[in-house]
C-alpha positions, 0 to 999 in steps of 0.5 A: 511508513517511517521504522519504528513509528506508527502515526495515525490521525485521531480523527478524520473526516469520512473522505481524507488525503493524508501525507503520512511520511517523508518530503512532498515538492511544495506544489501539490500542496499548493494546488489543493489550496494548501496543507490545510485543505487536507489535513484539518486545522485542529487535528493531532498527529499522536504516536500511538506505537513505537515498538516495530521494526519496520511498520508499514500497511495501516487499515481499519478493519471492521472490528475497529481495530487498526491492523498494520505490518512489521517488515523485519528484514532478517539481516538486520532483525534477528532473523524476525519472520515479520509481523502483523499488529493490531491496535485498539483504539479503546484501550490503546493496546498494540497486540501481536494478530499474526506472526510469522506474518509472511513478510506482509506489508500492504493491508486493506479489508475487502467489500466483505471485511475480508483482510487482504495482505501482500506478502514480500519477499525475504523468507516471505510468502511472495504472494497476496492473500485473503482471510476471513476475519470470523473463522480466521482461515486464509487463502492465496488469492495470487501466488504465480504469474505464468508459472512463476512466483512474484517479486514482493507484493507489496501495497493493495487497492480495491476499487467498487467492483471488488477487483484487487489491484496490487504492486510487485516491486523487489526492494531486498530479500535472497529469493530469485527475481523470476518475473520479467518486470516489476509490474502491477497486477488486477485480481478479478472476482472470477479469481483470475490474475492480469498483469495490467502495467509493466512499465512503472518503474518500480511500483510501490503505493497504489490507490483507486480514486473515489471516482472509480476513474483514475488508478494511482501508483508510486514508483519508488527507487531507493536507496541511489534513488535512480530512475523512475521517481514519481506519483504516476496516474493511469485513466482506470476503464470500468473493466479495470484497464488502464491507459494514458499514463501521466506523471503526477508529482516527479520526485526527482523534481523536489527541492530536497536531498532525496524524494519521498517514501511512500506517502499518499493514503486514500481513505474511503468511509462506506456506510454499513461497509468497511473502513478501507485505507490504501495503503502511493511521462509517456502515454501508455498502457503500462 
């Protein structure tokens, strides 16, 4: 998300593709029969909060109230030891929900309801956890890979099965880098962890298609914005596997003088379930 902004659409129908920030290459646009095809002709964008720092991570709980991250990046904060917010839609009320937040970023609510949050890094927690929404206990889902802590966990997706996948990219933050790659990783329900991509540049949005078939990742490489720039797709096996590595929109390509943040957000409206938002080359399995 932009600093200091949190936009949201108003209303949405029950399945949306929404560009949220930054510059998109004209083409995809194009190939889905224009902007209009996406984002409805007479929907508003409405600022609805301008107090953050840096706001990242928006998802509709099933209470209703919008939950979104406050990236305070301590040296330029005040030393902040971030934050979560909660908006209510009824009476346009943004309150603190948690704070200190761990240095969350990504948030998505389980099959469950459950919130699910990537910690970062930066006096972070550097880890992903879960709480339970009625009793407001959480646990650590994923804290170490082969004994090691995690770079910044930083954007979640949870396909039909309820497996999690998350990204571990390092973008600041004064704790030591112990895992060998900035990779994506998958939690089963049994609770074990795998790390499933090891080459994707710099991961940083991720999403599951409806389909269940195809797992979305953006690499993101500021601020010289070197090496791996792109919306990467990966075919997504029914055992949570991932192959045939393609890219999908290269932001290096883009007619603009620097390629996009993160900018692509699938929501997906169950009945009787959750609302969930996210927040997103050579043939590989990683």
């Amino acid at each position: 998300m932009w600093p200091n902004v949190l936009k949201l659409w108003r209303a949405v129908p029950a399945f949306v593709v929404a560009v949220v920030t930054g510059w998109m290459c004209p083409e995809p646009l194009g190939a889905q029969g224009g902007a209009a095809a996406i984002v409805p002709e007479n929907a508003q964008l409405e600022l609805l909060f301008d107090g953050g720092f840096f706001t990242e991570g928006p998802a509709v709980g099933p209470d209703g109230f919008v939950y979104f991250s406050d990236i305070t990046n301590t040296a330029n904060s005040g030393m902040q030891a971030g934050h979560i917010w909660r908006y209510d839609p009824v009476s346009s009320r943004t309150t603190i929900f948690r704070s200190p937040s761990g240095m969350a970023n990504g948030i998505i609510f389980d099959l469950e309801g459950r919130m699910l949050v990537a910690q970062g890094a930066d006096f972070g927690g550097r880890c992903v956890i879960r709480t339970d929404m009625m009793t407001g206990k959480s646990e650590i889902i994923a804290g170490r890979y082969n004994s090691r802590s995690f770079n910044a966990p930083n954007d979640l997706a949870i396909d039909e099965a309820g497996r999690i996948y998350f990204t571990d990219p390092r973008y600041f933050g004064h704790e030591p880098i112990e895992q060998p790659v900035m990779g994506v990783y998958r939690i089963d329900p049994d609770g074990s962890v795998s790390r499933i991509i090891n080459r994707a540049g710099m991961p940083n949005g991720i999403l599951v298609s409806p389909d269940q078939q195809t797992l979305y990742v953006a690499s993101i490489k500021p601020p010289l914005w070197y090496g791996l720039n792109a919306l990467l797709a990966y075919d997504l096996a029914e055992d949570g596997s991932v192959s045939n590595r393609r890219v999908v929109v290269n932001f290096a390509a883009c007619d603009t003088s620097y390629p996009p943040g993160l900018f692509l957000l699938i929501f997906k409206s169950q009945e009787g379930g959750p609302f969930n938002g996210k927040s997103s080359s050579e043939t590989s399995s990683g």
